[in-house]
C-alpha positions in Angstrom: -13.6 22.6 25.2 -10.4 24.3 23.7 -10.3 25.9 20.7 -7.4 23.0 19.4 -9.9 20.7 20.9 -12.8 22.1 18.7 -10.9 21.9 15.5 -9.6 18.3 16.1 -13.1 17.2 17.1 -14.2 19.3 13.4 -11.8 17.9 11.3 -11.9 14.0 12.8 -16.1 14.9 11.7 -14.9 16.0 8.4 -12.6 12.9 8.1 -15.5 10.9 8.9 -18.3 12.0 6.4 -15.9 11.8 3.4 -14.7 8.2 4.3 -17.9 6.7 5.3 -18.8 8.4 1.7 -16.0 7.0 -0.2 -16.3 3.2 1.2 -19.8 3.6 0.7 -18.9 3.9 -3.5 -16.3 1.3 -3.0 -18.7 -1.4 -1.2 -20.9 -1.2 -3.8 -18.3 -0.9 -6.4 -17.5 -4.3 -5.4 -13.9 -3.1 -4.0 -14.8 -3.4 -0.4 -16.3 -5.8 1.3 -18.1 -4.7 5.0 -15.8 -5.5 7.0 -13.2 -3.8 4.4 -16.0 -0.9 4.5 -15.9 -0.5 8.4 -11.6 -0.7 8.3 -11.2 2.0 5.3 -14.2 4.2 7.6 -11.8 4.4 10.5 -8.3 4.3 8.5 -9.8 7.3 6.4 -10.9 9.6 9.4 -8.0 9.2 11.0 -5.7 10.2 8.4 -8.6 12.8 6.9 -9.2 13.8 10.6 -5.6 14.2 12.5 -3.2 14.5 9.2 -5.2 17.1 7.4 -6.4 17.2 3.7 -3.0 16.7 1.9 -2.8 13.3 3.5 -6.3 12.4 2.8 -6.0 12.8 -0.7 -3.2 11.4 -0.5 -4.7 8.2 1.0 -7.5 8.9 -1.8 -5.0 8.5 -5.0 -3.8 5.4 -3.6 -7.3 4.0 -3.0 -8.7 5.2 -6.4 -6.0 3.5 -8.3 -5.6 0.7 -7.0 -9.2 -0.3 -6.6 -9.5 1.1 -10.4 -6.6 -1.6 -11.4 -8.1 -4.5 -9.4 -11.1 -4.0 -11.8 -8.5 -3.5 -14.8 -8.7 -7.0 -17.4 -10.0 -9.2 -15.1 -10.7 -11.4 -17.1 -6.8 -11.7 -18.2 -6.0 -11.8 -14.4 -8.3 -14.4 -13.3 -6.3 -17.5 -14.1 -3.3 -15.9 -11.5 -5.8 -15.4 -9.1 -6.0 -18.4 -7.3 -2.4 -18.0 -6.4 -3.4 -15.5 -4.0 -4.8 -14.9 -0.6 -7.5 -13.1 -1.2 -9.8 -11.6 -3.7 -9.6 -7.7 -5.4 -12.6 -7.7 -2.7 -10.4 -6.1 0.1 -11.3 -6.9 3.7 -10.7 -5.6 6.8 -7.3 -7.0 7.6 -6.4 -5.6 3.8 -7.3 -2.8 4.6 -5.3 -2.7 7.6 -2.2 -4.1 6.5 -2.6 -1.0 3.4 -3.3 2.0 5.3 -3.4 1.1 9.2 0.0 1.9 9.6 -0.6 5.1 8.1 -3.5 6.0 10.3 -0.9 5.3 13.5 1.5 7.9 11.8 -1.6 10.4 11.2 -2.3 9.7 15.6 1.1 9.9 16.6 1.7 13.1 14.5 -1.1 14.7 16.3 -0.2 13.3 20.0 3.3 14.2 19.5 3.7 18.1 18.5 5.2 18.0 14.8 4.6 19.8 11.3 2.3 17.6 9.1 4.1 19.5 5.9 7.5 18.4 4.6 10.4 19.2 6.6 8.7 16.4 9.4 9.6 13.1 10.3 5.7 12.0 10.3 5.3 13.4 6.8 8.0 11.1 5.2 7.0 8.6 7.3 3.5 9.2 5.7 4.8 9.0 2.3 6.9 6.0 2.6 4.6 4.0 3.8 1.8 5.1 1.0 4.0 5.2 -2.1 4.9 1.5 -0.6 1.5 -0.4 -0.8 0.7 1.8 -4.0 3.9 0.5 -5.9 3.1 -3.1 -4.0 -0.6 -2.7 -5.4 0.3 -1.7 -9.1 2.9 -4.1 -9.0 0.4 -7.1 -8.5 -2.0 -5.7 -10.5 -0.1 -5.0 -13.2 3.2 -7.3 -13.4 0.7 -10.2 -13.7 0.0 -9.0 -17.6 3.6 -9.2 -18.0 4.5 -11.0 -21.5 7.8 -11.9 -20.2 7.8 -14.6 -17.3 8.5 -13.4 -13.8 12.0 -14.4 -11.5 12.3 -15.0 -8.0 13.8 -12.1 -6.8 16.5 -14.4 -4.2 18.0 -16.9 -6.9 16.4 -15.4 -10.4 14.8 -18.7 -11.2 11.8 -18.2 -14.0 8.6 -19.1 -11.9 4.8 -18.3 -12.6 2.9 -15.7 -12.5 1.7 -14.6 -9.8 4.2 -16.5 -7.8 5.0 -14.4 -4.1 8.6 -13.4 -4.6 8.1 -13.1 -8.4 9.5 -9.3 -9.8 9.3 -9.1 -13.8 10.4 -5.6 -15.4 7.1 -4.5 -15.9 6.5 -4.8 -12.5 9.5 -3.2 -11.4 8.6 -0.3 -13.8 4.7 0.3 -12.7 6.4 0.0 -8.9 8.3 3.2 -9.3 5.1 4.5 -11.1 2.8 4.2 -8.3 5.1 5.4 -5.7 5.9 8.6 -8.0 2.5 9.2 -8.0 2.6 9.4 -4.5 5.4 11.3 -4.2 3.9 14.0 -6.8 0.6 14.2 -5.6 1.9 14.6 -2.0 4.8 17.1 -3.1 2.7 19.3 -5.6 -0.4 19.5 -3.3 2.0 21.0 -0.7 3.5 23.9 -3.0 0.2 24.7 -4.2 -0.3 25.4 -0.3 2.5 27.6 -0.1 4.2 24.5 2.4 7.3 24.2 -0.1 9.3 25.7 -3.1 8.4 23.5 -6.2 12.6 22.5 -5.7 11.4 20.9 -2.7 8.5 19.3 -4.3 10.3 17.7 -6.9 12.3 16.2 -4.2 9.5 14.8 -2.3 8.4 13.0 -5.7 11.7 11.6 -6.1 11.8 10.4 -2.7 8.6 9.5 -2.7 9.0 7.0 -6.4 12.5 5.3 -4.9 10.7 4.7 -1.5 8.3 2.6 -3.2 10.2 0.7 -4.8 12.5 -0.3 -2.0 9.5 -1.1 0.0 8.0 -3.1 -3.0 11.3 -4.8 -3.2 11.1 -5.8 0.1 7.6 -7.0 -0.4 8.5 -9.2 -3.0 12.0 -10.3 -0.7 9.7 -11.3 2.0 7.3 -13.3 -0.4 10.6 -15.4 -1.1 11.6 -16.4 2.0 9.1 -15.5 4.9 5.8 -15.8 3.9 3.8 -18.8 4.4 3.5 -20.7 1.2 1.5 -23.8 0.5 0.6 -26.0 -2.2 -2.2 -28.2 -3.7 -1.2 -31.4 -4.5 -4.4 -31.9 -7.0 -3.6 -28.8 -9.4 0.3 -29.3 -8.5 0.4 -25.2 -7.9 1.9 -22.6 -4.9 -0.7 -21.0 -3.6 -1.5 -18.5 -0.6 -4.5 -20.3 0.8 -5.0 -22.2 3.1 -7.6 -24.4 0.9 -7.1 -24.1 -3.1 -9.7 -22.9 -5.0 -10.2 -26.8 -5.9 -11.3 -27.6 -2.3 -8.4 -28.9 -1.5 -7.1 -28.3 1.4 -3.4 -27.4 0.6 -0.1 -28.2 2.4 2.8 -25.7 4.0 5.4 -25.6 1.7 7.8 -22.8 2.8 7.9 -19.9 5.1 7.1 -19.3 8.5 3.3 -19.9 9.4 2.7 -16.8 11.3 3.9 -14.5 8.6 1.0 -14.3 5.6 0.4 -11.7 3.1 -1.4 -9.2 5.0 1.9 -8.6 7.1 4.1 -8.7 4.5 2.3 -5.6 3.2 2.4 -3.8 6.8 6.1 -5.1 7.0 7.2 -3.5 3.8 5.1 -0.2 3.9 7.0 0.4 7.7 10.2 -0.1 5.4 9.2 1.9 3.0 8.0 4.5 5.4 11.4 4.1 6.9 13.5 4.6 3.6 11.7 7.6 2.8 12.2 9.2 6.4 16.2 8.1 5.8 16.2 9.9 2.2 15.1 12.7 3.4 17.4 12.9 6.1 20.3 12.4 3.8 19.0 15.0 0.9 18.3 17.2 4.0 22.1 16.8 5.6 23.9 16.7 2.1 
């Protein structure tokens, strides 16, 4: 065995132990359910394992924080709830729709010979598609508190809370937020390295906040016109499921039925991933 051989099979080890570790805490956090558990295992060594330890803490903030503001007044959030899909319980196809694509982009960067520092395609790829579903993330979990009432983003007609599509200013605001976050941590972690100037760092946050919330935006665009939508005709609500949390066993209302929430999260974090690739490109160039 080669000695780039040796340190892939080392570092895919590493990625292993730490994320069997950290969906250990989560499962029994109540964040993760197993199958969740088994998803963030193999999402987490991959990115850990093939995109090296910038990306896995990367992947770390956005996991931490969000699972940190599912648990965040739940009490407050409960009646919204049973608009949506699925529970702050991730499972494996949440998991997947999260941080899969990012675990392709930590493979492909390693299959096909590129930097994993900026300056690469794979590493605004990377950030794209994380600052995405952690401004999508903060965006539910937060824009629900919202005092004022939520508009659908294609017409601006006041709807509930909670409803897919909704955007409310708060939400907006805690979008940019999470996908700064990303942007920092991903920018400032490479400096420290010696990767980047801190000029170039700052420019990664920047990219890294305005590619989040374009692939929010998107999020909440597809939630408005693509996504299957249903809706009880005992409680007179929208919904995301299939049967309401009444029992009853809801009705399509609008959107295509192939297209639910989980892939308008994967959807959106490839655009995001995409707009943060083009930003750089253009900062780059200009």
């Amino acid at each position: 065995m080669g000695a780039m051989a040796q340190n892939i099979l080392l570092s895919l080890l590493l990625g292993l132990g730490l994320s069997v570790l950290i969906a250990a805490l989560a499962y029994w956090r109540g964040s993760l359910s197993r199958s969740g558990a088994a998803g963030a295992v193999l999402v987490g060594t991959l990115i850990f394992g093939l995109g090296g330890w910038i990306w896995g803490v990367v992947l770390a903030v956005f996991f931490i924080s969000s699972s940190a503001l599912s648990h965040f007044k739940e009490r407050e959030k409960a009646a919204v709830a049973e608009k949506f899909e699925k529970g702050h319980r991730r499972d494996m196809g949440q998991v997947l729709a999260n941080g899969g694509l990012g675990a392709v982009i930590a493979l492909l960067s390693a299959v096909v010979p590129a930097s994993a520092v900026p300056g690469s395609v794979w590493f605004y790829l990377f950030l794209g598609v994380m600052a995405t579903v952690t401004a999508d993330t903060w965006a539910t979990e937060l824009g629900t508190l919202s005092a004022a009432p939520p508009r659908l983003i294609t017409s601006g007609r006041v709807v509930e809370v909670g409803t897919s599509g909704g955007v409310s200013p708060l939400g907006t605001s805690v979008s940019l937020g999470g996908g700064l976050l990303i942007g920092l941590t991903a920018g400032v972690l490479s400096a420290l390295a010696g990767h980047v100037g801190w000029g170039a760092a700052l420019l990664v946050a920047v990219i890294g906040a305005l590619s989040g919330a374009i692939g929010s935006l998107l999020d909440s665009l597809m939630g408005a016109t693509v996504q299957q939508i249903y809706y009880c005709d005992t409680c007179r609500k929208e919904t995301e499921r299939r049967v309401h949390r009444c029992g009853t066993t809801t009705r399509p209302l609008r959107g295509w039925s192939w297209v639910n929430n989980d892939l308008v999260n994967l959807l959106s974090s490839l655009g995001g991933g995409l707009a943060a690739a083009g930003l750089a490109a253009w900062w780059l160039v200009w």
